[in-house]
C-alpha positions as CSV (number, residue, x, y, z in Angstrom):
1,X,0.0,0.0,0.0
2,X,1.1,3.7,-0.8
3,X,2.0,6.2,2.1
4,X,-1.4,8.4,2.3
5,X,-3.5,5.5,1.8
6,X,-7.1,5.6,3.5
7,X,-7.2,2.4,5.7
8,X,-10.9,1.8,8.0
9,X,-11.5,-0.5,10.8
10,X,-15.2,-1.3,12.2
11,X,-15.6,-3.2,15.4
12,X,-18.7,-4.8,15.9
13,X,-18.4,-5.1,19.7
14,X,-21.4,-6.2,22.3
15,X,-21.4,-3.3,23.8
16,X,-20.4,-0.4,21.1
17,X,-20.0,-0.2,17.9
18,X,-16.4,1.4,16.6
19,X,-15.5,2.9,13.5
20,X,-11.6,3.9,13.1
21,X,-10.4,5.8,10.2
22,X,-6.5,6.1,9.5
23,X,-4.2,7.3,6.8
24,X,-0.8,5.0,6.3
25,X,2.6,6.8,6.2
26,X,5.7,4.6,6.7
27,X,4.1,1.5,7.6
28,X,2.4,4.0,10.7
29,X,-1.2,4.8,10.5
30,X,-2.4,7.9,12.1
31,X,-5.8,8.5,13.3
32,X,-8.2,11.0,10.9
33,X,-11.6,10.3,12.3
34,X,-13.1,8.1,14.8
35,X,-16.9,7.4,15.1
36,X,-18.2,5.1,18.5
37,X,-21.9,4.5,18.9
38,X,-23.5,2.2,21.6
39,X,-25.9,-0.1,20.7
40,X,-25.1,-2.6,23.1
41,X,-26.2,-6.0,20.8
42,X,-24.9,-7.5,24.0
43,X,-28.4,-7.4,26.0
44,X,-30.0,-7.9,22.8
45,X,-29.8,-11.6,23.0
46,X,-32.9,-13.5,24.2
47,X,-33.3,-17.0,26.1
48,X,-32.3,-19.0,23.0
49,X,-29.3,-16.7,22.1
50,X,-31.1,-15.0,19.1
51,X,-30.9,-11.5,18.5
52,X,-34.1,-9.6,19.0
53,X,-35.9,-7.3,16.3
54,X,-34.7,-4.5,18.4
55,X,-31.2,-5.3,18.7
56,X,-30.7,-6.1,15.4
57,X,-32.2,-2.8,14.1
58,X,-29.7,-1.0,16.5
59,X,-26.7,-2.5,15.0
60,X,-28.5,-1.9,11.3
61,X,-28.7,1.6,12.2
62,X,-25.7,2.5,13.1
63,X,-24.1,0.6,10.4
64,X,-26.0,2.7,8.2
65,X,-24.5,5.8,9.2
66,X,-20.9,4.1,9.0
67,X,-21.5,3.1,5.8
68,X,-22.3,6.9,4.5
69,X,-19.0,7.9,6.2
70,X,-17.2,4.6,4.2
71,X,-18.3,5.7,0.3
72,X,-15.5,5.7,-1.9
73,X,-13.4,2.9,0.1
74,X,-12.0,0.4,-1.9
75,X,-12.8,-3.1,-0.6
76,X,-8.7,-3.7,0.2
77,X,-8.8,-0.5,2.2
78,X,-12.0,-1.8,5.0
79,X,-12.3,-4.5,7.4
80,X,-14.9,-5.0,9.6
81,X,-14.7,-7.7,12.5
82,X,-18.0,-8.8,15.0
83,X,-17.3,-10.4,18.4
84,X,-18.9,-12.5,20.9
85,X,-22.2,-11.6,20.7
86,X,-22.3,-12.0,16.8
87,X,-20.1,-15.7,18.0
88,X,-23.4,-16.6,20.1
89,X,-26.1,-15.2,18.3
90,X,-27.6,-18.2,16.4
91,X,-29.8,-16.1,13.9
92,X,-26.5,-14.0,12.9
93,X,-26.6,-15.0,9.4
94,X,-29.9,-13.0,9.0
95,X,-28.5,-9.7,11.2
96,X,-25.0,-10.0,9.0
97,X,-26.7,-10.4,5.2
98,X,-28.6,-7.2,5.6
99,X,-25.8,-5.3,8.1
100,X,-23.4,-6.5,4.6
101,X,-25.7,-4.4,2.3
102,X,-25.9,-1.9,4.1
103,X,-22.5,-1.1,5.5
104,X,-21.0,-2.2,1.7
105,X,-18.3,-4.2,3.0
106,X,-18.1,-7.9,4.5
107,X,-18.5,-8.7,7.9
108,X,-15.9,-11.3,9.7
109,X,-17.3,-12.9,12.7
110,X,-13.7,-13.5,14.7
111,X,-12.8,-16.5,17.1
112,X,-12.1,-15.3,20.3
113,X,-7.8,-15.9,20.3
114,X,-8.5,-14.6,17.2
115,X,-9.9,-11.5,18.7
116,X,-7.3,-11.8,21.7
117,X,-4.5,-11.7,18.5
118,X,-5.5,-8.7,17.2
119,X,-6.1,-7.0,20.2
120,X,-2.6,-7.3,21.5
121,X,-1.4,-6.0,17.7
122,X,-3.3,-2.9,18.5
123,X,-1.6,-2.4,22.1
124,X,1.4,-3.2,20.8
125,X,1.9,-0.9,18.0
126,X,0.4,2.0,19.9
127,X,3.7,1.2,22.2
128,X,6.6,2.6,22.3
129,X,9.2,-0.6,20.9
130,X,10.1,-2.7,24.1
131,X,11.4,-6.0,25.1
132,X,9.2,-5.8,28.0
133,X,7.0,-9.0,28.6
134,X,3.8,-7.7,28.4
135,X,-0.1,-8.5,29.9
136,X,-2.8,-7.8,28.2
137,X,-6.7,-7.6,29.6
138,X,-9.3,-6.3,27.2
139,X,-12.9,-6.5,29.5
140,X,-15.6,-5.5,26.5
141,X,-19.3,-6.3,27.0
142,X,-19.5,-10.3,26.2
143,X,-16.3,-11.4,26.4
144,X,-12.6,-11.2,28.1
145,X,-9.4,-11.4,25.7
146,X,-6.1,-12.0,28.2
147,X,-2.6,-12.0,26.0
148,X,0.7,-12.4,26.8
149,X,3.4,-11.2,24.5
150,X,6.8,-9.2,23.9
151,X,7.4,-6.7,21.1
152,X,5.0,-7.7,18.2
153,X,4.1,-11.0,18.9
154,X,1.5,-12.4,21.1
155,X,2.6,-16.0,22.7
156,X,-0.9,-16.9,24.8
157,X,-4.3,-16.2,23.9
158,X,-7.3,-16.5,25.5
159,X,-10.6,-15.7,25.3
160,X,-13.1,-15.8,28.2
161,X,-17.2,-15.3,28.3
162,X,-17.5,-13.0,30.9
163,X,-17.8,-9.2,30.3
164,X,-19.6,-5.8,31.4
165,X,-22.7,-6.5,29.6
166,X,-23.4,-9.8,30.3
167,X,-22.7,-9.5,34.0
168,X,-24.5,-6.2,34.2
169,X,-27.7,-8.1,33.2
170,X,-26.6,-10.9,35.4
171,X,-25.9,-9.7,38.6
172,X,-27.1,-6.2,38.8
173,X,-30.7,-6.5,36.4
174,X,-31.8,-3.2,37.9
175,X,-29.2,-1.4,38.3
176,X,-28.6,-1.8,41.9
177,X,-25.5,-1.4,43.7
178,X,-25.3,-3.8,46.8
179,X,-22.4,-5.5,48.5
180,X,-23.8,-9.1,47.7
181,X,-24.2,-8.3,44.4
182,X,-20.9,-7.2,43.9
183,X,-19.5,-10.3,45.9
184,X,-21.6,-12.8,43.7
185,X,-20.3,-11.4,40.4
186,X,-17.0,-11.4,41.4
187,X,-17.0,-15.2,42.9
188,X,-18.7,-16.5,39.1
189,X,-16.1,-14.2,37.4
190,X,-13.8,-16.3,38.9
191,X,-15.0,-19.4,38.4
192,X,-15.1,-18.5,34.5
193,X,-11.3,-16.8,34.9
194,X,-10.0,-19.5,37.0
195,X,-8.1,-21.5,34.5
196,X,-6.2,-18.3,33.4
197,X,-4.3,-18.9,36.8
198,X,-1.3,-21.1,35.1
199,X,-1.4,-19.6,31.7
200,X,-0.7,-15.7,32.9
201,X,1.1,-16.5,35.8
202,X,2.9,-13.2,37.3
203,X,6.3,-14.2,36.6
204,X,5.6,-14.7,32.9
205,X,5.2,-10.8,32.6
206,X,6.5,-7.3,33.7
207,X,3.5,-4.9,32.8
208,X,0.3,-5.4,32.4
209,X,-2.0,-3.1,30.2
210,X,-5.9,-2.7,30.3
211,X,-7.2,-2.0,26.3
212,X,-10.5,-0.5,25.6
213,X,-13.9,-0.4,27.2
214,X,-14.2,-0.9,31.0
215,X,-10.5,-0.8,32.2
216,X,-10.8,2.4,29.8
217,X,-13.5,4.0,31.4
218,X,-12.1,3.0,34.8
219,X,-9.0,5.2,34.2
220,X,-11.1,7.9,33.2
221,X,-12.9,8.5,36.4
222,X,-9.7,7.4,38.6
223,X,-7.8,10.3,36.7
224,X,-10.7,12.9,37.2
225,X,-10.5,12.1,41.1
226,X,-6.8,12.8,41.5
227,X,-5.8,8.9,41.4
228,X,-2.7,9.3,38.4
229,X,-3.4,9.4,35.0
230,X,-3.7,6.2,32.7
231,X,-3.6,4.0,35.1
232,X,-6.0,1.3,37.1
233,X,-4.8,0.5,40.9
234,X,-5.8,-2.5,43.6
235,X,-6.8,0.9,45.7
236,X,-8.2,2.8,42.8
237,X,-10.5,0.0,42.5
238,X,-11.4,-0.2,45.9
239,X,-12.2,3.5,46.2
240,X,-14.3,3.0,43.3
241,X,-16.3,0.2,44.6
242,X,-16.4,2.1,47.7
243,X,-18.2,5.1,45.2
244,X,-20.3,2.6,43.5
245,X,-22.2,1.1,46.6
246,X,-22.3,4.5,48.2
247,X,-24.5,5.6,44.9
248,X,-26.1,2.2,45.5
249,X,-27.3,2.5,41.7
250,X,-26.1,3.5,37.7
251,X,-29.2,6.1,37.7
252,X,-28.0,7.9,41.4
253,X,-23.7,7.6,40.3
254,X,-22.0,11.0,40.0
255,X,-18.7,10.7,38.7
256,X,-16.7,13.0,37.6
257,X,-14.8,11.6,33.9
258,X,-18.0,8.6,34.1
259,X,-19.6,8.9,30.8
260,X,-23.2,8.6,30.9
261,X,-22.9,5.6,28.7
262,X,-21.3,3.5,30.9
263,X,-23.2,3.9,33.9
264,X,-25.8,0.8,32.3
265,X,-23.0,-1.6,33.0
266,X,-20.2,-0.3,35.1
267,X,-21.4,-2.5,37.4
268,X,-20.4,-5.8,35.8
269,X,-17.4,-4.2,34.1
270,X,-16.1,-3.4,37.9
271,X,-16.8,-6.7,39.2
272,X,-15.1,-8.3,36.4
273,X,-12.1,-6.1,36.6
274,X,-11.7,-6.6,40.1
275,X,-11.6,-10.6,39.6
276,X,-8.7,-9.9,37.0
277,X,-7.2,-8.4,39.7
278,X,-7.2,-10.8,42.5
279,X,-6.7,-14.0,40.3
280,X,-3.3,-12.6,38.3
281,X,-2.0,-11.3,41.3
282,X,-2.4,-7.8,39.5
283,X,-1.3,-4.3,41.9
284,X,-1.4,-1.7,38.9
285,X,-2.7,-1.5,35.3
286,X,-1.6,0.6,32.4
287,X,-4.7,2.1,30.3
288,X,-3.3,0.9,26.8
289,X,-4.4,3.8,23.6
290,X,-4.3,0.6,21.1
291,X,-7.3,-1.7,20.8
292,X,-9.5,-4.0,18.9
293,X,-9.7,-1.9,15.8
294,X,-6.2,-0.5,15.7
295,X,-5.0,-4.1,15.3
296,X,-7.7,-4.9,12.4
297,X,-5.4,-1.8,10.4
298,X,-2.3,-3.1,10.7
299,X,-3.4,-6.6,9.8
300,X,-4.9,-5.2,6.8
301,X,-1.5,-4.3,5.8
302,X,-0.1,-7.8,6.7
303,X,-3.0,-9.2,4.7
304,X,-1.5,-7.2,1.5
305,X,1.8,-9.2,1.6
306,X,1.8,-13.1,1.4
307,X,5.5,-13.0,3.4
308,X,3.8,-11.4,6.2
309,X,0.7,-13.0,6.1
310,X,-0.2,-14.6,9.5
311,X,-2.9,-16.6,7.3
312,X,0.2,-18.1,5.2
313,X,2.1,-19.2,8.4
314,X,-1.2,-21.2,10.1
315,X,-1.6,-22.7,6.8
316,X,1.9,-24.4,6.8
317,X,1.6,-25.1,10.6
318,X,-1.7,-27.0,10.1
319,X,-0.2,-29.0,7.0
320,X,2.8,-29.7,9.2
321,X,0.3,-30.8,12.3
322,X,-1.6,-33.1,10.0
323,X,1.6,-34.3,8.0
324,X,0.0,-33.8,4.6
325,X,1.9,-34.9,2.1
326,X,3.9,-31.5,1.5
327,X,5.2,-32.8,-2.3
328,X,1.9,-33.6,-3.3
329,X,0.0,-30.7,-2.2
330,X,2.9,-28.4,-3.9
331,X,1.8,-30.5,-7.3
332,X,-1.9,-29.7,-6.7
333,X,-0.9,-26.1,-5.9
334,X,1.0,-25.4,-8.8
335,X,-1.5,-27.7,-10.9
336,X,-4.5,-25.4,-9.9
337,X,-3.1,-22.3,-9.8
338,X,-2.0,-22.8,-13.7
339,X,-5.6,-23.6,-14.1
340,X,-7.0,-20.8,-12.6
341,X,-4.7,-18.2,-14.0
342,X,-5.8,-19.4,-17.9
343,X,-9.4,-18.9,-17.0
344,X,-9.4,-16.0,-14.1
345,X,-13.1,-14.0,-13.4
346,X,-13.7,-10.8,-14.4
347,X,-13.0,-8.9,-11.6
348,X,-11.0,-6.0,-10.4
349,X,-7.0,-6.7,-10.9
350,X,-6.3,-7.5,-7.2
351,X,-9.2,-9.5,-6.5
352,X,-7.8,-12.5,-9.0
353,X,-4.4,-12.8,-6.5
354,X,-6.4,-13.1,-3.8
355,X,-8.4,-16.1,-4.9
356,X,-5.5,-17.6,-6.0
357,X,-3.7,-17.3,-2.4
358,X,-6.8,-19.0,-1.4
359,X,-6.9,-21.5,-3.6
360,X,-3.4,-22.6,-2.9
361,X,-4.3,-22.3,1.0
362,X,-7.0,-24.8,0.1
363,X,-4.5,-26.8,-2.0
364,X,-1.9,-27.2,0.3
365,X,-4.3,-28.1,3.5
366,X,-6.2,-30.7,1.1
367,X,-5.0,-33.9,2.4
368,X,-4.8,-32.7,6.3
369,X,-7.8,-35.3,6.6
370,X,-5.5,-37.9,6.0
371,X,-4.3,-39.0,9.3
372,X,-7.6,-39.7,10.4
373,X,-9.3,-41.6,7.6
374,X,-8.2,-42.3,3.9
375,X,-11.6,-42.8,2.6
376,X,-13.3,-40.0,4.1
377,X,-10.2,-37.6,4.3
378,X,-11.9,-34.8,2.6
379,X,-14.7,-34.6,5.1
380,X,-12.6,-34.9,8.2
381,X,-10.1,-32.5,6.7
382,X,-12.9,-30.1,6.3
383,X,-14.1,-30.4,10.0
384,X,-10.8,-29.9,11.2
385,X,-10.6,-26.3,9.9
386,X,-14.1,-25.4,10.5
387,X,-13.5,-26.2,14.0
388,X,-9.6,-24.9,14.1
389,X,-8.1,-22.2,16.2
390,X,-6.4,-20.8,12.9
391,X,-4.6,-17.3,13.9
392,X,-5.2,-14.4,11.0
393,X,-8.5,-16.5,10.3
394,X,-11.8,-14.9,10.4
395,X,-14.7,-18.2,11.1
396,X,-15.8,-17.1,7.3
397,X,-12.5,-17.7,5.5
398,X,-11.7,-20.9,7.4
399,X,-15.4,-22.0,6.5
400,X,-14.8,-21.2,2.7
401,X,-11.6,-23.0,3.0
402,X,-13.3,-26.1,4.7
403,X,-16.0,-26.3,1.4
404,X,-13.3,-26.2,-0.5
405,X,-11.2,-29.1,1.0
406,X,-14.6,-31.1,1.8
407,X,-15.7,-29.9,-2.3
408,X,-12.3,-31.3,-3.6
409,X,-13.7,-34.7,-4.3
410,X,-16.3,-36.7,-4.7
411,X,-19.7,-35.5,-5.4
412,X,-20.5,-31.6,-5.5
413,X,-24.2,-31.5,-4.3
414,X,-23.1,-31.8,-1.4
415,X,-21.7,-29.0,-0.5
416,X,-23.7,-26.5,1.0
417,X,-22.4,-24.1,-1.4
418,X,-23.4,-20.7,-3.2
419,X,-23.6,-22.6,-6.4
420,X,-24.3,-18.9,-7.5
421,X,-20.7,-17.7,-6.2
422,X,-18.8,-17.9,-9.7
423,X,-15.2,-17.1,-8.0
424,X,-15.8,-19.7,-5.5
425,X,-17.1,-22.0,-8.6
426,X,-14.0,-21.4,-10.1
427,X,-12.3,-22.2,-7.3
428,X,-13.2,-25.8,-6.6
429,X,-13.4,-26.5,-10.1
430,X,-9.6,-26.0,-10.5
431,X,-8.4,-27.9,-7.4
432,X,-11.0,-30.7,-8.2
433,X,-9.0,-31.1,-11.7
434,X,-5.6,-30.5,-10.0
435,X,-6.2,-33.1,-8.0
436,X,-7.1,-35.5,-11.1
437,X,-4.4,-35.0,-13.1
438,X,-2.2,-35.1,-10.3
439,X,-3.9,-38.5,-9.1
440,X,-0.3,-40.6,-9.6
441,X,1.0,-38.3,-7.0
442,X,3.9,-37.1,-9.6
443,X,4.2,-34.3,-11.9
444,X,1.1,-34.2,-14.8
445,X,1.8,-33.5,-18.3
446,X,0.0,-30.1,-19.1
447,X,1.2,-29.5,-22.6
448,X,-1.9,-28.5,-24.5
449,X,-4.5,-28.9,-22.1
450,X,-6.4,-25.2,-22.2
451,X,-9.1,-24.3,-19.6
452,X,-11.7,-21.7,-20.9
453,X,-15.1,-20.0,-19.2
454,X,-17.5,-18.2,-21.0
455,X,-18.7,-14.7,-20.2
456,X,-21.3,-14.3,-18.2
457,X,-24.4,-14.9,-17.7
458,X,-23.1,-18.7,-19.2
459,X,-21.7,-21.0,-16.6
460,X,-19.9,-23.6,-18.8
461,X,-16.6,-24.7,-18.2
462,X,-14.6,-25.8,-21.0
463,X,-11.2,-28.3,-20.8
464,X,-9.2,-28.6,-24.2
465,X,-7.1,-31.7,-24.1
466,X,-4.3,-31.9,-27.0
467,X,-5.0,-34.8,-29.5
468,X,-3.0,-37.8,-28.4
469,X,-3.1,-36.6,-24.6
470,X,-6.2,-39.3,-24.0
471,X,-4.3,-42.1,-25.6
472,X,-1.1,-41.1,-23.5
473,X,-3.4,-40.9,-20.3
474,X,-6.0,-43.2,-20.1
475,X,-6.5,-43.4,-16.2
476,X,-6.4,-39.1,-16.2
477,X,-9.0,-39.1,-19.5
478,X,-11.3,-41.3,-17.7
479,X,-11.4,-39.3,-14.3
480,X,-11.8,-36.4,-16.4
481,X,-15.1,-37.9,-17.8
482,X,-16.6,-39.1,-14.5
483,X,-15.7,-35.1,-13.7
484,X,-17.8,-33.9,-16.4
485,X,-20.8,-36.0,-15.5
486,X,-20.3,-35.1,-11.9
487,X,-20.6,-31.3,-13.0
488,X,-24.1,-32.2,-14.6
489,X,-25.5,-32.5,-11.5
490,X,-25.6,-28.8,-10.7
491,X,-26.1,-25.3,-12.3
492,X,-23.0,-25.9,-14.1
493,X,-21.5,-27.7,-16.8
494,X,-17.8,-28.7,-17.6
495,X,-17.2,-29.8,-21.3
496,X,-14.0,-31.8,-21.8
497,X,-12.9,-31.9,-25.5
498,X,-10.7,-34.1,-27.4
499,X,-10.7,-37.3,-25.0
């Protein structure tokens, strides 16, 4: 990307939604707008963990006005993420399909580490460049990331469901401020945070910072009561409690630096805090500037570059996990990437090299299924990514990955599939025949074979084999066949000429 290149993040959190605009210079983005709405999705959920009409509209809404402020973006210059209550919401699909239109730009529901990950990128490049070890706690409205990392890199992830929104509703329903209430929610934190005890152990860092939301807010109103500036303390926390119970509830709180739209759930946010706090052993926390969002930008700029892709590195650790065959998926790679590139979609310039990375991601993971079963590979090797922990992976990506590994074989209707999707299409089709001509596991003989599409609105594939190639290849020209009448089976149609 050029210096003085728009990048935007949006953060679809429980409790607000966040819209960060930057402008790259020197591989540094700077800050040229930043829009934060609350529509707390968080206490939208109802008994079954669907999002109600109400809380759906809320998050439409403000997407709405995002999107307005978005116009002009290119789609490699926005990402936007969703968090836990998007993770839990089983009726998401519906509340992302129309929040998609109406922002403009794709929605990526993130795993929790996955969240965790990108959290710690933000804190960490709003940092000055340290060799500290470093703790991070990020309390938003569902959900609790804790990382540990040094520099750039974050070495533990977690991701816990307990948060300010959810124990809000919990614990204090109506808003009330009592010293059982308080005690309860802290004792269930617990129990949730418990097993962080020997992952974040105190001598496995040196500082620990507090990113967005609640330990945020906390700072705030510490700073505006004399306590010093940026920072969360065991007694700043105390005096605070000491506040909160005095008020006895969110509508009777005065608090100087307490924004009116945390009072709702300060209450569960300071519970939870404080359980942080006693479990890790914790004395003092730095309010970090870096958060959810800034770490979406700067993986958009890793996301550019295949060589600092974190996508590209869980790819080759999951192949070396599984022990896939690493010869034969570089065959299939090379196989249906030459495929693809002879018949590419019309579609802007960069759009084709992404689909290709993809593809090859799909190629080289293709076979992980292996270890498990041999007859059934493809399907195993599909649930193992639709149910991986796969860092730089949003759940979407992985799940289009996993069609494509489960679509790479065998027969096609039954992939639950956008047979509509022609990229996608075009996708499988080319590892499907990669992995036919590259059925004797050594390297296929591609002289004159030609792969053509027509122009839309068609959706005919054509193969050109060279005259002689059948002859030479009797086993490939009869897979090749089967393949065709496979194809017949759905809205599409693969012609293979001159077997």
């Amino acid at each position: 990307m050029q210096n003085g290149t728009r990048l935007a993040a949006v953060d679809l959190g429980s409790n607000s939604f966040r819209l960060e605009i930057g402008r790259l210079d020197h591989r540094q983005i700077h800050r040229t707008e930043y829009l934060k709405e609350t529509v707390r999705q968080g206490n939208g959920l109802d008994a079954d963990r669907n999002l109600t009409a109400e809380a759906m509209q809320r998050g439409w809404d403000c997407l709405a006005r995002f999107g307005e402020r978005l116009a002009g973006f290119k789609a490699t210059e926005v990402r936007a993420v969703a968090t836990q209550t998007l993770r839990e919401a089983h009726n998401r699909d519906e509340f992302l399909a129309q929040a998609h239109t109406i922002l403009g730009f794709p929605i990526d529901v993130i795993s929790g580490r996955e969240e965790a990950r990108l959290i710690y990128q933000g804190v960490a490049h709003m940092l000055p460049q340290s060799s500290e070890r470093r703790l991070v706690i990020d309390i938003g409205g569902r959900s609790t990331e804790m990382i540990l990392g040094q520099g750039l890199e974050a070495r533990t992830m977690e991701s816990y469901r307990v948060g300010s929104v959810a124990w809000s509703m919990k614990y204090f329903p109506d808003g009330q401020f009592s010293p059982r209430a308080f005690e309860t929610a802290e004792i269930a934190a617990k129990a949730v945070l418990d097993e962080a005890l020997n992952a974040y152990r105190s001598s496995d860092w040196d500082v620990a910072y507090g990113s967005s939301g609640t330990i945020g807010a906390v700072s705030d109103v510490l700073a505006a009561a004399g306590w010093p500036p940026g920072a969360v303390s065991r007694e700043g926390l105390n005096w605070l409690l000491d506040r909160l119970l005095k008020a006895q509830s969110g509508e009777r709180l005065k608090l100087e630096g307490m924004k009116d739209d945390r009072r709702a759930v300060i209450g569960g946010g300071v519970s939870v805090l404080r359980a942080v706090f006693d479990l890790l052993g914790i004395e003092q926390m730095q309010a970090a500037q870096g958060a959810l969002r800034h770490g979406v930008l700067y993986d958009l700029l890793d996301r550019e570059q295949d060589v600092t892709d974190l996508r590209s590195t869980t790819v080759q650790r999951l192949a070396s996990k599984f022990n896939a065959d690493t010869e034969q998926a570089q065959r299939v790679s090379k196989v249906s990437l030459h495929l693809f590139q002879m018949a590419r979609p019309d579609m802007p310039a960069a759009e084709p090299e992404r689909l290709q990375r993809k593809l090859e991601w799909a190629a080289q993971l293709h076979e992980i299924g292996s270890q498990i079963s041999h007859s059934d590979y493809h399907k195993h090797g599909a649930y193992i990514l639709d149910n991986a922990d796969a860092p730089g992976f949003a759940q979407s990506e992985l799940h289009r990955l996993s069609l494509l590994v489960l679509g790479h074989r065998g027969k096609l209707r039954k992939l639950e599939a956008d047979f509509e999707d022609r990229a996608f299409l075009q996708q499988l089709l080319c590892l499907r025949l990669a992995v036919i001509l590259c059925h004797a596991r050594r390297e296929p003989d591609l002289q004159g074979l030609q792969l053509e599409t027509d122009a839309e609105p068609g959706r005919i594939f054509v193969l050109n084999c060279r005259p002689g190639w059948a002859e030479a290849f009797p086993q490939s020209a009869y897979l090749l066949q089967e393949e065709a009448l496979a194809w017949q089976k759905t809205p599409w149609k693969l012609i293979v000429s001159g077997l």
